[in-house]
C-alpha positions in Angstrom: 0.0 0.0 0.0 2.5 2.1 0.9 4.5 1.8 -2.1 1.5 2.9 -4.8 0.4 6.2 -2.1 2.6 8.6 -4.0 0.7 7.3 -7.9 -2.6 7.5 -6.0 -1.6 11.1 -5.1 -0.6 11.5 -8.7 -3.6 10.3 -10.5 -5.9 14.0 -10.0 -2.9 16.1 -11.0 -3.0 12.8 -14.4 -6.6 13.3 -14.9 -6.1 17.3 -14.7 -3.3 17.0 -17.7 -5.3 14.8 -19.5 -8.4 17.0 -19.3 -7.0 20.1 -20.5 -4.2 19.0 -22.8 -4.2 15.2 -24.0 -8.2 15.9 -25.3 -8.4 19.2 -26.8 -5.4 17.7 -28.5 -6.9 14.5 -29.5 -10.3 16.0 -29.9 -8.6 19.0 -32.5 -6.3 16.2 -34.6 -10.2 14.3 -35.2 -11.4 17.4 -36.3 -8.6 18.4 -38.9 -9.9 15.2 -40.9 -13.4 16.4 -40.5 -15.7 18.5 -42.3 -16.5 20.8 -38.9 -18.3 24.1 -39.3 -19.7 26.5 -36.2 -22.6 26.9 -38.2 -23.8 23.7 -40.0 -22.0 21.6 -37.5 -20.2 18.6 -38.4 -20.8 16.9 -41.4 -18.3 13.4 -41.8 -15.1 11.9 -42.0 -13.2 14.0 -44.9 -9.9 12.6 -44.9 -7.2 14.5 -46.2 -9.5 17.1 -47.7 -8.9 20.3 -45.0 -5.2 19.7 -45.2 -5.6 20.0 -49.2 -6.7 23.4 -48.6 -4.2 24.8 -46.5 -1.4 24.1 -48.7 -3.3 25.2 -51.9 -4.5 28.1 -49.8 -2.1 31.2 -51.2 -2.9 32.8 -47.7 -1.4 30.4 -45.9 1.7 30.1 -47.6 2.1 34.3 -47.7 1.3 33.6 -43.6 4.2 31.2 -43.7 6.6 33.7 -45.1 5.7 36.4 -42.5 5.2 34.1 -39.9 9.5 33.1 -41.1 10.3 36.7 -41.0 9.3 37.8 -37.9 10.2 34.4 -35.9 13.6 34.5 -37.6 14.5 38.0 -38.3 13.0 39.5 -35.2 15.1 36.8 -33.2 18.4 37.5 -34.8 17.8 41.4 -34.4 17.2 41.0 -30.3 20.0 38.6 -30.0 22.1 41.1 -31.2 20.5 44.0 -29.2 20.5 41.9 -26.3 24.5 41.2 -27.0 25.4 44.3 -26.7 23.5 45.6 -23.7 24.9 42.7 -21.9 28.5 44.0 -23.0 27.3 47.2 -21.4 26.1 45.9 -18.3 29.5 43.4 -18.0 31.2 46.7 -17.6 30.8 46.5 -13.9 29.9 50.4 -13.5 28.4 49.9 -10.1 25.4 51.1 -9.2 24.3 52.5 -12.8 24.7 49.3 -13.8 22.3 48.1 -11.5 19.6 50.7 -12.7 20.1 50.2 -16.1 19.8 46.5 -15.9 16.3 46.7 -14.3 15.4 49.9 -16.7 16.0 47.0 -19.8 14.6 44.2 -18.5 11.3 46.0 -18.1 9.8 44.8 -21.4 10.5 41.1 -20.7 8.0 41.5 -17.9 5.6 43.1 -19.3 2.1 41.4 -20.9 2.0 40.7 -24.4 -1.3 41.8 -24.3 -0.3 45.1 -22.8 2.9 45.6 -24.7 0.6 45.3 -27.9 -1.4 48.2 -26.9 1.4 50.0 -26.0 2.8 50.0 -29.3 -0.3 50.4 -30.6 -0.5 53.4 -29.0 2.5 54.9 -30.0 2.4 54.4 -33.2 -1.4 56.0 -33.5 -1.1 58.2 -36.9 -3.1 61.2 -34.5 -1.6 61.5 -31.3 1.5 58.6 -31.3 4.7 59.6 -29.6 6.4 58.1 -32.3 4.8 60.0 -35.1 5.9 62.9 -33.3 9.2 62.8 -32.8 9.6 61.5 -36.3 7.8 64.3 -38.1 9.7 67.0 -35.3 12.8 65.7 -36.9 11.8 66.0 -40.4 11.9 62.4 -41.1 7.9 61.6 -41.8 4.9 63.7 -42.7 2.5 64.4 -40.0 -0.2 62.0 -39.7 1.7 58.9 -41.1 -0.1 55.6 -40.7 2.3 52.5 -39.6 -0.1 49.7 -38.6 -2.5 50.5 -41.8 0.4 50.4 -44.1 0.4 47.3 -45.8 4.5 48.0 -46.4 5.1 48.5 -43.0 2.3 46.9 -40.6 4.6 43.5 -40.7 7.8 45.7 -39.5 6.4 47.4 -36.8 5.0 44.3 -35.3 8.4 43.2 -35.4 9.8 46.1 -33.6 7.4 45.2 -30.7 7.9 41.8 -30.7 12.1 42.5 -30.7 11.7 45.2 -27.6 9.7 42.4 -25.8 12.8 39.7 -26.2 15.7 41.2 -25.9 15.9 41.7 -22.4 15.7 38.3 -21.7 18.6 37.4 -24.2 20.4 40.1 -22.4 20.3 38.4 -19.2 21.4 35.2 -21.0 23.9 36.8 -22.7 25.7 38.6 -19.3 25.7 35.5 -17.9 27.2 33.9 -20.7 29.8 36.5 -20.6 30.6 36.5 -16.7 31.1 33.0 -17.0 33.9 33.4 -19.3 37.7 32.8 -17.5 39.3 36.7 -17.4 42.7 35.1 -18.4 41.7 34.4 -21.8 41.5 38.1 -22.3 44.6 39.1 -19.8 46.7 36.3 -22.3 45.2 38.1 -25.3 46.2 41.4 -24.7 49.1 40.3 -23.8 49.9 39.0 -27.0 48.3 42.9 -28.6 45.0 41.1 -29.6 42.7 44.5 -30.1 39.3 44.9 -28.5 38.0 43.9 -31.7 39.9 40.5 -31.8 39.4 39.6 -28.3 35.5 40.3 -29.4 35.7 37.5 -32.2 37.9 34.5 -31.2 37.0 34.8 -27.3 34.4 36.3 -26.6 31.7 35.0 -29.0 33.0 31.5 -29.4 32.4 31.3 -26.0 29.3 32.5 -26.2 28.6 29.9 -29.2 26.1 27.6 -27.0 24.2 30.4 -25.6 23.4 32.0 -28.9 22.2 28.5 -30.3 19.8 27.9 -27.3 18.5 31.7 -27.9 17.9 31.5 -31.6 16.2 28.4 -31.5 14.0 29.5 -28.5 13.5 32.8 -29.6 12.0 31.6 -33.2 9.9 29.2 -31.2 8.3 31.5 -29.3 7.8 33.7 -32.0 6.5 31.2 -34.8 3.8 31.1 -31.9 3.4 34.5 -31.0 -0.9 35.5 -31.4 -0.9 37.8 -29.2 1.5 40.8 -30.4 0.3 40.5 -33.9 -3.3 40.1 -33.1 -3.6 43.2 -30.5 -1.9 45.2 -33.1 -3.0 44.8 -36.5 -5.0 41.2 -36.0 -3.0 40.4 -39.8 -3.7 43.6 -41.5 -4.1 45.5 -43.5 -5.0 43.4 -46.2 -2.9 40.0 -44.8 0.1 42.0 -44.4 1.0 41.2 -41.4 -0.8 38.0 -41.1 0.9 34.9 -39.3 0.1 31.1 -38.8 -1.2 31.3 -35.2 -3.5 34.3 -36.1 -4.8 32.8 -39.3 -6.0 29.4 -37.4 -8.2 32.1 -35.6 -9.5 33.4 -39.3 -10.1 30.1 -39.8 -11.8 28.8 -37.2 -13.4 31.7 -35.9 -14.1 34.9 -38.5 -14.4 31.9 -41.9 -16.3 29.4 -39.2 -14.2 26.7 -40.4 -13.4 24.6 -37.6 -11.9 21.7 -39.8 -9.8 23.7 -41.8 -8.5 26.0 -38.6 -7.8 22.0 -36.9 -5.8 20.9 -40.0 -4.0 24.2 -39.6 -3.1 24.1 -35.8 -2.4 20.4 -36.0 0.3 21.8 -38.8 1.6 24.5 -37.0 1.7 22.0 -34.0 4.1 19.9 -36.3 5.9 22.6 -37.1 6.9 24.3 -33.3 7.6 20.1 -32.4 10.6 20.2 -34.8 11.9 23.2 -33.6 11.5 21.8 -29.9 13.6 18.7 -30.9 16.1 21.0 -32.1 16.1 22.9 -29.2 16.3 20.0 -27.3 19.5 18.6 -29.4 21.0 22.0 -29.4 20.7 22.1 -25.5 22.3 18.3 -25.0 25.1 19.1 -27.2 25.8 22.4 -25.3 25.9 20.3 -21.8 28.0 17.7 -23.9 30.9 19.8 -24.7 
């Protein structure tokens, strides 16, 4: 008796994960092979057809490419913000490093759901902060409209999704670089290796793992991103800005298609599980070498 107490005291917290993440995911993969609508119901077994549709869909494959851009792009851009705030922070300034650390970390702690608004408020064509400055400077005309421009709704999603991340690649990154043995850099400048050199063959090589684990992570978490993308421009205008996890909404909830939005998820679902196993392989080979 005493040995099966501690499954016994497992099987609610079992039946808990099962009920809220072994069904909807069962219950969803059914559906993608099912002709499921909100408003006629569901009609019979279909097969193969909703995943037919997806991939002869041109939406979806334009939502692919942005969904690439801004898990990929938008990654690489805050790992190399977040590189070199960490370099400034590793300066060891004291106190004003102290403040400034907690100033950039800000963003990472901050809702999606609120940072979307945020943005969405500063880049308002009528009273946005960043219209201001910008047309105070000379740069843009008064009034210019960044989340209803089809060329430019995508990038400014990025920007808000890059401001969000960084921090938290910054705090990866310092520690990354305070783990790093000082005499590799006392022996290099005493050799005359430059600031510059010491930069390239120590300081990033070592920094080689870290950077893997962050790139991979980062596009994860932005290949899933709804939130940012939905708050600000919810894939306008006209699809411009688009992405995978927001279109299994238009799917599902604005086309009524719940089939369709199924055979979607269940393909984003494959997707993000590749990239996990990478991350995964990426993270054993780091604690392998």
């Amino acid at each position: 008796m005493k040995k099966s107490t501690p499954y016994i005291l497992l099987v609610p917290a079992l039946l808990f994960t099962v009920f809220i993440l072994a069904y909807p995911l069962v219950q969803n993969l059914i559906n993608s092979f099912s002709d499921v609508s909100m408003i006629t119901g569901r009609s019979g077994w279909s097969g193969l057809h909703n995943y037919e549709h997806i991939f002869e869909d041109t939406l979806f494959w334009h939502s692919f490419g942005n969904t690439a851009i801004y898990a990929v792009v938008g990654t690489v851009l805050a790992l190399i913000i977040g590189l070199g705030f960490a370099l400034l922070l590793n300066l060891k300034l004291g106190k004003i490093n102290t403040i400034m650390g907690c100033l950039y970390t800000v963003p990472w702690v901050i809702s999606p759901v609120v940072a979307g608004f945020a943005w969405k408020w500063l880049l308002n064509d009528h009273f946005g902060i960043v219209n201001y400055w910008l047309a105070s400077a000379g740069i843009v005309k008064v009034g210019t409209t960044w989340l209803g421009n089809p060329a430019t709704a995508l990038f400014c999603v990025m920007v808000a999704r890059i401001w969000q991340f960084y921090p938290f690649a910054m705090v990866m990154f310092l520690a990354g670089l305070q783990s790093i043995p000082q005499e590799q850099y006392e022996a290099a400048a005493v050799d005359g290796a430059t600031m510059i050199r010491r930069f390239f063959h120590i300081t990033l090589p070592n920094l080689k793992t870290v950077t893997s684990v962050l790139l991979v992570l980062g596009v994860i978490w932005s290949f899933n991103d709804f939130n940012m993308v939905f708050v600000m421009t919810r894939g306008g205008p006209m699809n411009s800005s688009m992405v995978l996890p927001v279109l299994v909404r238009e799917f599902s909830f604005v086309h009524f298609d719940l089939g369709k939005g199924s055979a979607l998820s269940v393909v984003v679902f494959g997707l993000l599980t590749t990239l996990s196993f990478l991350y995964l392989k990426v993270i054993s080979r780091g604690e392998s070498t």
